[in-house]
C-alpha positions in Angstrom: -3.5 4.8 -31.5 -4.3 5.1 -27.9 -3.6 1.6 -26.5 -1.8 0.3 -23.3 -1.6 -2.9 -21.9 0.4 -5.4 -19.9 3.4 -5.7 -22.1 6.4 -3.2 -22.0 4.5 -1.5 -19.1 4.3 -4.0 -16.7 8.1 -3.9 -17.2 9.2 -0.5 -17.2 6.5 1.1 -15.3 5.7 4.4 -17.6 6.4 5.5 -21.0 7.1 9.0 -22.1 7.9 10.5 -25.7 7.7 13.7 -27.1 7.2 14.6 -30.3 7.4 10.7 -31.7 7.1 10.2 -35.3 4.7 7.7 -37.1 7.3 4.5 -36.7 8.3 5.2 -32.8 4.1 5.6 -32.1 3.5 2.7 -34.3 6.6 0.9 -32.4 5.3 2.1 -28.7 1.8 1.0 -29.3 2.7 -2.3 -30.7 5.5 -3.1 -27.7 2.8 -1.9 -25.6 -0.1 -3.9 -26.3 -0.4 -5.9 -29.7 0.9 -5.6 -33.2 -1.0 -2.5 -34.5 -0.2 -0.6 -37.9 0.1 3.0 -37.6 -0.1 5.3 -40.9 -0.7 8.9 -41.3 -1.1 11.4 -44.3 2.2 13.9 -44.2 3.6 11.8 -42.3 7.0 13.5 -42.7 5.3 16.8 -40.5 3.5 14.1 -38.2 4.1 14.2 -34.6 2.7 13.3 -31.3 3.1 13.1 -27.6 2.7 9.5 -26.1 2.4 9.1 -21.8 1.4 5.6 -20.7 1.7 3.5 -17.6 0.9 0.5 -16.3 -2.2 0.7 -13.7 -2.9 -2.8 -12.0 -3.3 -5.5 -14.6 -4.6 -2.7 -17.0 -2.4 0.1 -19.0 -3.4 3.6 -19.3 -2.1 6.2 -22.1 -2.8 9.4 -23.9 -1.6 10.4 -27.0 -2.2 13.8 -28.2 -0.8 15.4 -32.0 -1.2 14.8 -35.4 -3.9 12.2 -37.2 -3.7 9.2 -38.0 -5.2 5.6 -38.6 -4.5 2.8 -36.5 -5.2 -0.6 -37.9 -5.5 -4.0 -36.5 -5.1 -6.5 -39.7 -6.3 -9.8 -39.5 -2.6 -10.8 -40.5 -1.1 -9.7 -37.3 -3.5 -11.4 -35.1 -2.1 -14.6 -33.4 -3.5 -17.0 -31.1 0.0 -15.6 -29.0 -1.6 -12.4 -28.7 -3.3 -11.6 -25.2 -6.9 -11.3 -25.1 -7.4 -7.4 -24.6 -10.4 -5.1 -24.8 -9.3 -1.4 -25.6 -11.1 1.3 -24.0 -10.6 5.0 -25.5 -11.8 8.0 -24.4 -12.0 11.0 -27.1 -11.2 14.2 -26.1 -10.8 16.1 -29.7 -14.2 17.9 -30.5 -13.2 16.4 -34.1 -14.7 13.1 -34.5 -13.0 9.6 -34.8 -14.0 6.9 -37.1 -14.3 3.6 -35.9 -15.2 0.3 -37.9 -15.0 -3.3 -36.1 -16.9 -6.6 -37.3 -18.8 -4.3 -40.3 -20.1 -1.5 -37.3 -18.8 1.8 -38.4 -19.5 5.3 -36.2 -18.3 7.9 -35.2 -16.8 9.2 -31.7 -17.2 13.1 -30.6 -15.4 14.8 -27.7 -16.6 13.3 -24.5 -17.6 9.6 -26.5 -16.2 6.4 -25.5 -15.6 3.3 -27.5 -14.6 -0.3 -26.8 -12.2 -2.5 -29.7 -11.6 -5.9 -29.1 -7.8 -6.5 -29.9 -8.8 -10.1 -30.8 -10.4 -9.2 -34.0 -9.2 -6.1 -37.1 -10.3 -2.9 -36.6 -9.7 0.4 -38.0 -9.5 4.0 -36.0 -9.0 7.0 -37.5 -8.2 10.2 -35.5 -8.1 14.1 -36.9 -5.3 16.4 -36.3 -5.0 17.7 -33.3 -6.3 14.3 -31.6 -6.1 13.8 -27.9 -7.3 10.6 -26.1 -7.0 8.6 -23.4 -7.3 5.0 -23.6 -7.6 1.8 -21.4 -5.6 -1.8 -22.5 -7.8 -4.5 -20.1 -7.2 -8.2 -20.1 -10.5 -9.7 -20.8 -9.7 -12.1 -18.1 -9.9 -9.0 -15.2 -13.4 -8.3 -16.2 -14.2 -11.9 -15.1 -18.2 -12.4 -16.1 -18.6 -9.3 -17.7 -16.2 -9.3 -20.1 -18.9 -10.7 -22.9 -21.0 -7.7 -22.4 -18.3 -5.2 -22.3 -17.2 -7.0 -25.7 -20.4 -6.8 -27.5 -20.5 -2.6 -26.7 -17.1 -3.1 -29.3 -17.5 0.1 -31.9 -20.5 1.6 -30.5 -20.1 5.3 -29.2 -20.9 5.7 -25.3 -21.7 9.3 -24.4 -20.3 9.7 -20.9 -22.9 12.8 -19.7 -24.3 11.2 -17.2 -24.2 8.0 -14.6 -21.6 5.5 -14.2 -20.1 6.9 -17.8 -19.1 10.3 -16.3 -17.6 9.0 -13.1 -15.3 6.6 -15.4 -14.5 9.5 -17.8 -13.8 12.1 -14.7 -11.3 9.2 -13.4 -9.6 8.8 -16.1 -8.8 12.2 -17.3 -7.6 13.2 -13.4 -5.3 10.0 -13.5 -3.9 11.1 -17.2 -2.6 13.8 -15.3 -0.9 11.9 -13.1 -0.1 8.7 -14.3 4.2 9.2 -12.5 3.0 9.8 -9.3 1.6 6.5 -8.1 3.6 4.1 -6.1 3.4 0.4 -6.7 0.5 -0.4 -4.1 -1.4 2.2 -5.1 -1.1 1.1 -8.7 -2.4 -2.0 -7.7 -5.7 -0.4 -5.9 -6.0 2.6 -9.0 -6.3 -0.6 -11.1 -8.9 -2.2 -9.3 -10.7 0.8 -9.1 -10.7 1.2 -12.7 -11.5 -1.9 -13.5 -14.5 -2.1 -11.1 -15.7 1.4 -12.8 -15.6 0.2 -16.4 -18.1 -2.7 -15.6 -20.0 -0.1 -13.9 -19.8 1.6 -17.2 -20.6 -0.8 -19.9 -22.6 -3.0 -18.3 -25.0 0.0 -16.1 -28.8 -0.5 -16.5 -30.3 2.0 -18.7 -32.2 4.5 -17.2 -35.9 4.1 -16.6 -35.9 0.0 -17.2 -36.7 -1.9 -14.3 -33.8 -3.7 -12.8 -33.6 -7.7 -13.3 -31.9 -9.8 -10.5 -29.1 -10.2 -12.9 -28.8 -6.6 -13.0 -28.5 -5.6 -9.4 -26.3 -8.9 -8.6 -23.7 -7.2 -11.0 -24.0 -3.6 -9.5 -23.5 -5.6 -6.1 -20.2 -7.1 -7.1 -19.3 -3.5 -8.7 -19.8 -1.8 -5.1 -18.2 -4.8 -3.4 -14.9 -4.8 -5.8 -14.7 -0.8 -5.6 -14.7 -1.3 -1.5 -12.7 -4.7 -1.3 -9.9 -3.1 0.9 -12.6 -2.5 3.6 -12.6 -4.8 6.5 -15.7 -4.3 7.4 -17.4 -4.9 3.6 -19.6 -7.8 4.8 -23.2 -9.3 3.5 -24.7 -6.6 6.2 -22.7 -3.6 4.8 -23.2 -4.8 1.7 -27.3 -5.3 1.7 -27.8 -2.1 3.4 -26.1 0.1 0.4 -28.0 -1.3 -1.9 -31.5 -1.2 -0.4 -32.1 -5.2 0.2 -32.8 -7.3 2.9 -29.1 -10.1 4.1 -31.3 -12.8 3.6 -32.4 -11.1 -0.2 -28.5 -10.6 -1.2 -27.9 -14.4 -0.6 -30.5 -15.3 -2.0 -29.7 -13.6 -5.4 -26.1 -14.6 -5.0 -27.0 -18.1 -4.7 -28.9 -18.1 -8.0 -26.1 -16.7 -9.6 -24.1 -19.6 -8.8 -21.7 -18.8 -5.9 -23.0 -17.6 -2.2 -22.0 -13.5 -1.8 -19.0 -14.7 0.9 -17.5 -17.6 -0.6 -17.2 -15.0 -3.7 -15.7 -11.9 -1.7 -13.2 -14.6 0.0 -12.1 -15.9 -3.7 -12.0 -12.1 -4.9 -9.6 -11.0 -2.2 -7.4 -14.0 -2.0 -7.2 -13.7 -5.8 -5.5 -10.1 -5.4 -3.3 -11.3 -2.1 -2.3 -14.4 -4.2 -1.1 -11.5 -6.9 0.4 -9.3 -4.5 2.2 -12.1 -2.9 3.5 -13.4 -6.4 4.6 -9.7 -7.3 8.3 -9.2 -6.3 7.3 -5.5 -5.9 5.7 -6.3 -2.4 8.7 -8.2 -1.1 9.0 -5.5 1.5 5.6 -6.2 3.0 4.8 -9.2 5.0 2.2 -11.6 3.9 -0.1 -10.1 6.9 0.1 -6.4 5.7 -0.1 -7.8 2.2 -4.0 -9.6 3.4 -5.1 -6.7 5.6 -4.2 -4.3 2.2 -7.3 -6.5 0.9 -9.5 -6.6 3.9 -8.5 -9.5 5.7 -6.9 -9.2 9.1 -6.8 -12.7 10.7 -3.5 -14.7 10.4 -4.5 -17.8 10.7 -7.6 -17.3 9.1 -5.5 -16.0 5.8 -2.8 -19.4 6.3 -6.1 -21.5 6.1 -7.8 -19.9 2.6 -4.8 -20.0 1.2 -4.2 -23.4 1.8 -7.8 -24.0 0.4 -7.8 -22.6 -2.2 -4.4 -22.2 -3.9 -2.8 -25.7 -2.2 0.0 -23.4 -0.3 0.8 -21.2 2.1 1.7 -17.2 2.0 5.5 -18.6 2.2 5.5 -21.4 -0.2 3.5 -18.8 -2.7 6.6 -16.6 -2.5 9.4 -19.4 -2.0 8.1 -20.9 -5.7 8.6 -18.1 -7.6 11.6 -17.5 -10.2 14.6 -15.9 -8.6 14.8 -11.9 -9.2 17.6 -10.8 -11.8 20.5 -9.2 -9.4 
């Protein structure tokens, strides 16, 4: 087990135990993320260390110790159960063995591998097991969630391009996964999440892009820099080699024009931010111009638009906070 997620963690914040024993990493991983059976052989000499943390909408953990099998049955899925994709990263030189949906291989040190918490699978880990692993929504991968889903129990080496970057990132923030505050949280989060599109989803080398292709690298770049005020169609076209009037075009094949998506995308994560009691402190204007937007009145406007309220009413609905 490697999983985190949005459950106990978007509560409590971070998750330490030392030397836990089969039940209490069976018991964290299910709190954590979904009902998930935990055995091990020995299990009276089994131990492990567990450190997770919420990170945006997404979870982070590593758990290093003893082997063990982790087991999502068929009888503990319900249509309760969030729709999650788990990411895992394997550290351990020994391989793991992964089955989902009748695909069976096997992970080395430096693989990763994607399970989707929405149907069984079965991972088994040798002693001395240490990996890091990512508990996503489906939902925050928005379009791309389908392809990341149908990389589920495939090994990804992560020696070069986009995989290397995401397995760099994620071992430096296992080392620190106490020391971020709640913004940054938020932006670590969105930074991971924009990374494991770029992942799963990169073009192969050598294979000629399709428009497809490059409109998803686009929306990569864009989400990675959404905090940037000046991330515009012009910023935008020049880093990736193409002419304004080419990026709109593209944009409007894919169904929505390039601004009228980067407006949705950052009042989607001011709308959050807004919602989360943890930004009471800030006002709705430092909230918007955390997410590139800097105009008042502009930001009173979209909000209206889009969402039927203002930055205000947003926060005046919510549930009262527990004193």
């Amino acid at each position: 087990m490697c999983d985190g997620a949005a459950g106990e963690l978007g509560e409590l914040g971070a998750l330490h135990v030392r030397g836990a024993t089969v039940g209490q990493l069976e018991t964290a991983a299910s709190s954590i993320l979904a009902p998930l059976a935990v055995t091990a052989p020995g299990a009276a000499g089994f131990r492990a260390d567990i450190d997770a943390a919420a990170v945006g909408r997404a979870a982070v953990a590593r758990i290093r110790g003893s082997g063990h099998l982790v087991a999502r049955t068929a009888r503990a899925i319900t249509s309760t159960d969030p729709e999650l994709l788990k990411v895992t990263l394997h550290r351990s030189p020994v391989p793991a063995a992964v089955d989902q949906g009748g695909r069976q291989s096997r992970a080395y040190g430096g693989d990763f591998v994607v399970l989707d918490m929405t149907r069984p699978y079965r991972l088994a880990v040798a002693d001395g097991c240490d990996v890091m692993a990512v508990g996503i929504p489906r939902a925050e991968l928005g379009r791309h969630a389908d392809a990341v889903t149908r990389q589920s129990a495939r090994r990804l080496p992560t020696g070069t391009g986009a995989q290397a970057v995401l397995a760099a990132f994620l071992q430096g923030l296992g080392g620190h996964l106490d020391e971020l505050a709640g913004p940054a949280r938020a932006q670590v989060g969105d930074a991971l999440t924009a990374l494991l599109v770029a992942a799963f989803t990169e073009t192969a080398p050598g294979r000629t892009d399709t428009e497809t292709a490059l409109v998803d690298r686009i929306r990569v770049y864009a989400l990675a820099n959404i905090s940037d005020p000046s991330l515009c169609a012009d910023s935008v076209a020049a880093a990736h080699g193409v002419s304004v009037r080419q990026l709109h075009r593209l944009f409007q094949r894919s169904g929505e024009p390039f601004a009228a998506w980067l407006r949705h995308e950052r009042l989607g994560r001011i709308r959050r931010d807004l919602l989360d009691p943890a930004h009471d402190r800030r006002t709705a204007a430092a909230v918007a111009a955390r997410w590139g937007i800097h105009d008042p009145r502009h930001l009173a406007r979209a909000l209206k638009a889009a969402y039927g309220q203002s930055a205000r009413e947003l926060r005046g609905g919510r549930p009262a906070r527990a004193q």
